[in-house]
C-alpha positions as CSV (number, residue, x, y, z in Angstrom):
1,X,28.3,-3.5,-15.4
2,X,24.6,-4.4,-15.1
3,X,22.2,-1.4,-15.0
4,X,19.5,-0.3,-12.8
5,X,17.0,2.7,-12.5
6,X,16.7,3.4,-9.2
7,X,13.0,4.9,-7.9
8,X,14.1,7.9,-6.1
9,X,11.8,8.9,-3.6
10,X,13.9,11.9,-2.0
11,X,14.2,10.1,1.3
12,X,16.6,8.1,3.1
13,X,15.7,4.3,1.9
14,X,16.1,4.9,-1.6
15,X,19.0,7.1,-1.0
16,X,20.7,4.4,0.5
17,X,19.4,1.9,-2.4
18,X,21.2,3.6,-4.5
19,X,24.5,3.7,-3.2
20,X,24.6,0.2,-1.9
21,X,24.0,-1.0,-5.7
22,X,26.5,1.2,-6.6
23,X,29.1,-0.2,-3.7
24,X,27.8,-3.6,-5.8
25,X,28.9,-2.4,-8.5
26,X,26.2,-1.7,-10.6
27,X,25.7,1.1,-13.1
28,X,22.8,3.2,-11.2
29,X,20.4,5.3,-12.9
30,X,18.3,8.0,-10.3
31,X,14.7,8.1,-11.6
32,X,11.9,10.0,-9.7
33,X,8.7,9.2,-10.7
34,X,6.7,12.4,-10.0
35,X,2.8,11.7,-9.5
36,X,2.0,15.6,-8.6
37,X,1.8,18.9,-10.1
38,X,3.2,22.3,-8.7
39,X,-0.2,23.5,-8.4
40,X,-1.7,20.5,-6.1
41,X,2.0,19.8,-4.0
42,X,4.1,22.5,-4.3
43,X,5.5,21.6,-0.7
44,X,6.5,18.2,-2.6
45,X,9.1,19.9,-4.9
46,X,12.0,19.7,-2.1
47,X,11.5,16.0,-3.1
48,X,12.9,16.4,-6.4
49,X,15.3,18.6,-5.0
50,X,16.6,16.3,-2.5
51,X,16.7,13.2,-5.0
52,X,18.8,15.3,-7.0
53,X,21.7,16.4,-4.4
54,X,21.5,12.8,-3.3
55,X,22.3,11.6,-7.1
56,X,24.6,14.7,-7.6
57,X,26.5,13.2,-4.5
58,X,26.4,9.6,-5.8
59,X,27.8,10.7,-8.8
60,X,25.1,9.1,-10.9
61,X,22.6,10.3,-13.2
62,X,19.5,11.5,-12.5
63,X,16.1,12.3,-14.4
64,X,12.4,13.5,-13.5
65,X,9.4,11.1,-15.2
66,X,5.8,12.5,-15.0
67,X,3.3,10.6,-14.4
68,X,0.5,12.9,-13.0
69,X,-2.2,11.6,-15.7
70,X,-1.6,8.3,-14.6
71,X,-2.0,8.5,-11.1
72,X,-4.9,10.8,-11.0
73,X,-6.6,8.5,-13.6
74,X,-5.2,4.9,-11.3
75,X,-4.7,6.2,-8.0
76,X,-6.7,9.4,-6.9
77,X,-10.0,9.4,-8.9
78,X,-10.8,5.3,-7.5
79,X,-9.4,6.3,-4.2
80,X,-12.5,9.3,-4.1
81,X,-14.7,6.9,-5.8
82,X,-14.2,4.4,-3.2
83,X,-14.9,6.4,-0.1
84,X,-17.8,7.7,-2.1
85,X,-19.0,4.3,-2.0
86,X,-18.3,3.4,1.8
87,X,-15.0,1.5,1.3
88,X,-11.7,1.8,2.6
89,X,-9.0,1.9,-0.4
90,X,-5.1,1.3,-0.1
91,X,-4.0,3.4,-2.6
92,X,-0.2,2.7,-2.4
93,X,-0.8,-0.7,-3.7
94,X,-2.6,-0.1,-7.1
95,X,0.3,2.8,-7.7
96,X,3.1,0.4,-7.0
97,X,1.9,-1.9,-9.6
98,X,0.3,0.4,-12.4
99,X,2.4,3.4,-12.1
100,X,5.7,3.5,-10.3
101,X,6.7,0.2,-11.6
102,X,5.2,0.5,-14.7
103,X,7.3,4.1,-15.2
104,X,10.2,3.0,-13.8
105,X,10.6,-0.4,-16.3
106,X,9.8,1.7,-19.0
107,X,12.9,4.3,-18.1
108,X,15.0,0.9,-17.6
109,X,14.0,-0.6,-21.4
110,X,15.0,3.0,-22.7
111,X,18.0,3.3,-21.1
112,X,19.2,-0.2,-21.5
113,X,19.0,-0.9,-17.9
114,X,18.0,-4.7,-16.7
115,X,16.6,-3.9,-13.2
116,X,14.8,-1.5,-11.5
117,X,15.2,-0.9,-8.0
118,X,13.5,0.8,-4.7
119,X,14.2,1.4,-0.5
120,X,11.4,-1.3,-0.1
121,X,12.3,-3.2,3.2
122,X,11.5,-6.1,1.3
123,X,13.5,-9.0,-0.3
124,X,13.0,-10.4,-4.0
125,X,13.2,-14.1,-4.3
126,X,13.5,-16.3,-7.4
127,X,11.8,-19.5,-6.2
128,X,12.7,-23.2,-7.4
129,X,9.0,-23.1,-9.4
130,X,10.2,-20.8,-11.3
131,X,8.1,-18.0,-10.3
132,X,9.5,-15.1,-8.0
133,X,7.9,-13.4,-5.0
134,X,8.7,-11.0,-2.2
135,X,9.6,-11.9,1.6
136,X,9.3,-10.3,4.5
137,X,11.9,-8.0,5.7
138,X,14.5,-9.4,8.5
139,X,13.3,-6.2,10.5
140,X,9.5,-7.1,11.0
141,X,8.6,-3.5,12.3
142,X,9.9,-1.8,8.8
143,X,8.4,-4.8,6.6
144,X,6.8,-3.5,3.5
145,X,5.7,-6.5,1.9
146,X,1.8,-6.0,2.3
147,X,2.1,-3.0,0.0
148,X,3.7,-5.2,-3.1
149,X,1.7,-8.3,-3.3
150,X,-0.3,-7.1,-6.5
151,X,3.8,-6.7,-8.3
152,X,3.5,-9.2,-11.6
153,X,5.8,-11.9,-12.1
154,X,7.6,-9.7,-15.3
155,X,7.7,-6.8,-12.7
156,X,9.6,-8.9,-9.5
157,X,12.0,-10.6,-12.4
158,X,13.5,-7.5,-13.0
159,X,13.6,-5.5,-9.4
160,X,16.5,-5.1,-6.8
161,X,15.5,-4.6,-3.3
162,X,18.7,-4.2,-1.2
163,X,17.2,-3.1,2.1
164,X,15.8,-6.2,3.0
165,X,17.9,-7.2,5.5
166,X,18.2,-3.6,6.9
167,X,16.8,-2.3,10.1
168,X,16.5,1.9,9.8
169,X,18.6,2.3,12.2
170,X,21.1,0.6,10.1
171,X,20.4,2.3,7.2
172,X,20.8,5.8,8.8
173,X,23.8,5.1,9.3
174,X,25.2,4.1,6.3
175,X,23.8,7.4,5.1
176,X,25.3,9.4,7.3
177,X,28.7,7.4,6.2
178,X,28.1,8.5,2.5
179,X,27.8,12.1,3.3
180,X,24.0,12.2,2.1
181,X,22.5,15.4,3.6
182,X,18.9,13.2,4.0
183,X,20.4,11.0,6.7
184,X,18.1,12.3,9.2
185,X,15.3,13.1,7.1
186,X,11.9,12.2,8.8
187,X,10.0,9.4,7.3
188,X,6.2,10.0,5.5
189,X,3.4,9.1,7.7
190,X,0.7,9.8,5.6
191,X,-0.8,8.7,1.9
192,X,1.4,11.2,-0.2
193,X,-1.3,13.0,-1.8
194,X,-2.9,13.9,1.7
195,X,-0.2,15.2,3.5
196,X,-2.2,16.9,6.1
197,X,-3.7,13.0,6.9
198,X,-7.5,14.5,6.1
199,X,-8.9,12.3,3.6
200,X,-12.6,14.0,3.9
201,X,-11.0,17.1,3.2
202,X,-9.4,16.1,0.0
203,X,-12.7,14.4,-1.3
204,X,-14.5,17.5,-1.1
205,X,-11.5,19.4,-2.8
206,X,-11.9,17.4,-5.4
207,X,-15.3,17.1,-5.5
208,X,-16.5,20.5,-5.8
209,X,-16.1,21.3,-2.3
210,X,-19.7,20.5,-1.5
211,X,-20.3,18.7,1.8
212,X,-21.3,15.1,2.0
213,X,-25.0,14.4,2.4
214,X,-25.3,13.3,6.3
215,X,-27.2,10.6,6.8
216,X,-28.6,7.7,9.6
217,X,-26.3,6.0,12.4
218,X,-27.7,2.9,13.0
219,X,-27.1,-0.5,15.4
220,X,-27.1,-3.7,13.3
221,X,-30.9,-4.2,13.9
222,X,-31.5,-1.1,11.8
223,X,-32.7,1.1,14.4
224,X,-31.6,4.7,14.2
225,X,-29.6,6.0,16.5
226,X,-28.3,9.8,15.1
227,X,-26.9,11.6,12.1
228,X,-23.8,11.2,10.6
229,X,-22.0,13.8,8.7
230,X,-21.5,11.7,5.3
231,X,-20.1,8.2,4.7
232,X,-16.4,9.9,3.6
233,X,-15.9,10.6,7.6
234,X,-15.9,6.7,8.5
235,X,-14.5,3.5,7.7
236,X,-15.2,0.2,9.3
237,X,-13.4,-0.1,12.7
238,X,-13.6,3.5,13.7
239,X,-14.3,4.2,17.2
240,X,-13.4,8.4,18.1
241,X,-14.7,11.0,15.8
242,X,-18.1,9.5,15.3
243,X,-20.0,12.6,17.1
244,X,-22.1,10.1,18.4
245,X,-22.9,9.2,22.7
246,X,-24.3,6.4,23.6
247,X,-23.2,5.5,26.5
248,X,-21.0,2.3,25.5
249,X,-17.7,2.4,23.5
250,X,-19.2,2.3,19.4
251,X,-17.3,0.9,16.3
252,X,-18.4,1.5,12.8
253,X,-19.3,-1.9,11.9
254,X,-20.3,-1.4,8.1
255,X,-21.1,1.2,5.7
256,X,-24.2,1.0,3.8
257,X,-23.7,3.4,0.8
258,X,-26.6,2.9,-1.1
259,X,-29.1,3.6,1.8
260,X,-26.3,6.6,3.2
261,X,-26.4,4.4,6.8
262,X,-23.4,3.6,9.1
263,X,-23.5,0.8,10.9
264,X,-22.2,0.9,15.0
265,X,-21.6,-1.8,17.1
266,X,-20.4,-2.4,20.4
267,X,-17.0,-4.0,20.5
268,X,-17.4,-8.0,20.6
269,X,-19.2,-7.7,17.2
270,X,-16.6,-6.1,15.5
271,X,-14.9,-9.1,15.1
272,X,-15.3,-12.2,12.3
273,X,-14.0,-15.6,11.1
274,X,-14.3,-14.8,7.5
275,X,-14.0,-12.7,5.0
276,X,-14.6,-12.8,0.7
277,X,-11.7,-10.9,-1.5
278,X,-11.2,-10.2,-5.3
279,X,-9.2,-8.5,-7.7
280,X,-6.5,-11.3,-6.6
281,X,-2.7,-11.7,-7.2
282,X,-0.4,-14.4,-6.6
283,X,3.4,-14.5,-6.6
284,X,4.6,-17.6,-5.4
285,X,2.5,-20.1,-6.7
286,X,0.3,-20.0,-10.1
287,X,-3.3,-18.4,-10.0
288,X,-5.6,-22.0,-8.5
289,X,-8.5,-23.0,-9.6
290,X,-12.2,-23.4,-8.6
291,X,-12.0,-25.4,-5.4
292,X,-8.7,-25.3,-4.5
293,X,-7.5,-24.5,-1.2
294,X,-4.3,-23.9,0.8
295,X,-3.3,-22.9,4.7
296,X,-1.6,-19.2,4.8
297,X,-0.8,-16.6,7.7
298,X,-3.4,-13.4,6.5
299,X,-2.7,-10.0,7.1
300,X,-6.0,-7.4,6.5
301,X,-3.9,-4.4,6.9
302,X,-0.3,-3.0,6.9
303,X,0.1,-3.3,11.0
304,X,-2.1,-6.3,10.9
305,X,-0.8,-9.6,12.8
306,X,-0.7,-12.3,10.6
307,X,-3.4,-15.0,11.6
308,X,-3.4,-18.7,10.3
309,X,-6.3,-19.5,7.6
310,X,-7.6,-21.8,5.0
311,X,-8.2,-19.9,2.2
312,X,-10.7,-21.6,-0.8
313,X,-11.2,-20.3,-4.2
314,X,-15.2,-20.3,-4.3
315,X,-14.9,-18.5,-8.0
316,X,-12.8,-17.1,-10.6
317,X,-10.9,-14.2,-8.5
318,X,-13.2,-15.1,-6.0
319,X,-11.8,-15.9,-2.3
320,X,-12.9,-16.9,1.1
321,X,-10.9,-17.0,3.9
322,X,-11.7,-18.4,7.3
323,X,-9.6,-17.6,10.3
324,X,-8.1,-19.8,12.6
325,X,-9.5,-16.6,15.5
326,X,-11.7,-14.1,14.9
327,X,-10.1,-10.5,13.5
328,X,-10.9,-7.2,14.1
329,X,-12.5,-5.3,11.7
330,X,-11.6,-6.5,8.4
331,X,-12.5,-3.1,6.2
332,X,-14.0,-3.4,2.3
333,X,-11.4,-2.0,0.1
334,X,-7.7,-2.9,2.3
335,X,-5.9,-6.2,1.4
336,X,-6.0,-9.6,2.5
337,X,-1.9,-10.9,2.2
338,X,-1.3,-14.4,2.2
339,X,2.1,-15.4,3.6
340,X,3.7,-19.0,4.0
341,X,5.4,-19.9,7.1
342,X,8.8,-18.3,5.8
343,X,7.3,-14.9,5.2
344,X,7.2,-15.2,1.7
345,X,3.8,-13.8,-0.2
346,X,2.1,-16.4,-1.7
347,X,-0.3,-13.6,-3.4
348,X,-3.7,-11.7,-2.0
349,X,-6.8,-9.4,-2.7
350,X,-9.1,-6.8,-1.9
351,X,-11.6,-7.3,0.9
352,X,-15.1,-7.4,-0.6
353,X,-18.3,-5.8,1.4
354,X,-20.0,-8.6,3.6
């Protein structure tokens, strides 16, 4: 039997991963990959403890990895640094790639095992290039995809994704039909080191609990228009909270760290035809060069419609994208996803500051 190290999150998907692989027949291995200390998420400890009863049921084994140094170093400290600076970061996809992967593999070349696998509502394909990618789950709502494009091509080689054709509802109930106590269990909403959903809060934690230094609203003409309470409280797109009146529905249009400004506009001009990204990926075909081009469907966030666009390398790692219709609010820091026409991830990057 073929092995694989399961990425146990204590909830339902990978639950179900698990045993499905094992219905396959393969020789599963549990593995949580814990990114917290008792200290900062004691409330996070009944997710060991449910990934255990779930691998105690499942008759398969089941072990604990830490990786707290990792994520605070890859994840946590760049996600603070980033709001810091004005930008929106997408945390889950940096500690997909550099940590949970990156553990997980390493449990699998220890143990013997050939794959790893997760509850990703994702599938992995092997293409006829050679190189492998990710498409879109069968169940659009619970598609997951936006959140692996930075995977490497040694990383999607070696993974199993059995939920891909799954809907929740679906895999509820196959939970329920292996006896696993977490059938019902709620899904996380929030980033899972900010589990009250305040990410102001959490910078000033663990920043010496010091407020942020308020600072200018302004309209795009520069002219001032109140205080805001520091650059941490916004991100481009935001319309309630601002603690602003004006009289006319405001967005946050751009942050402007340096000079501690936020940007409002009204809501026609939060919209554009292009964006630049970096820090690029790509899956399915080889990295292009200077001057290449290719159509795609973009996505700049997780819940983001795809739209049609022509995206042109203008530089090494350097990209511009220019929509078929305007979008709303493309924020620095999220991800621009490339997909082809059969949902497949061609590759994508980080949305640069205009």
């Amino acid at each position: 039997m073929e092995k694989a190290v399961v990425g146990m999150s204590g909830g339902v998907d990978s639950a179900v991963a698990a045993y499905l692989l094992k219905e396959q027949g393969y020789d599963v291995i549990g593995l949580t990959v814990r990114t917290w200390d008792s200290k900062s998420g004691d409330s996070r400890c009944c997710e060991i403890d449910d990934a255990r009863l779930v691998c105690k049921a499942l008759d398969i084994p089941y072990n604990v990895v830490n990786a707290v140094s990792d994520f605070k170093n890859t994840v946590t400290d760049p996600f603070i640094e980033s709001y810091r600076n004005g930008i929106t970061p997408n945390p889950c996809i940096n500690c997909n790639r550099y940590v949970k992967w990156d553990r997980m593999i390493n449990w699998a070349d220890i143990t013997g095992a050939r794959y790893v696998a997760t509850g990703h509502y994702a599938s992995v394909i092997a293409l006829e290039n050679g190189r492998y990618t990710v498409r879109s789950a069968k169940h659009r709502e619970k598609d997951q995809t936006y959140m692996l494009y930075k995977l490497s091509q040694e990383q999607l080689k070696r993974t199993l994704m059995p939920l891909g054709d799954l809907d929740k509802e679906t895999v509820r109930d196959i939970a329920h039909k292996a006896g696993l106590h977490i059938a019902e269990k709620k899904d996380s909403q929030e980033i899972c080191f900010v589990t009250d959903g305040n990410y102001a809060d959490y910078i000033k934690e663990h920043t010496g609990g010091a407020d942020p230094a308020a600072g200018n609203f302004v309209d795009i003409y520069g002219n001032i228009l109140g205080t805001h309470n520091g650059i941490i409280n916004y991100t481009v797109g935001q319309r309630k909270g601002l603690g602003i009146a004006l009289g006319y529905p405001a967005y946050v249009k751009k942050i402007d760290a340096f000079r501690n400004e936020v940007v409002l506009c009204s809501e026609d001009e939060i919209y554009t035809c292009s964006i630049r990204c970096g820090d690029t990926n790509f899956m399915s075909i080889s990295e292009p060069s200077k001057g290449d081009s290719f159509t795609a469907n973009v996505k700049i966030r997780y819940r983001h419609e795809a739209v049609p666009a022509i995206v042109t390398v203008t530089d090494h790692d350097d990209l511009l994208i220019e929509f078929s219709k305007p979008v709303r609010s493309p924020a620095p820091g999220q991800s621009a996803v490339f997909y082809d026409d059969s949902g497949c991830v061609i590759g994508g990057g980080v949305i640069l500051p205009s």
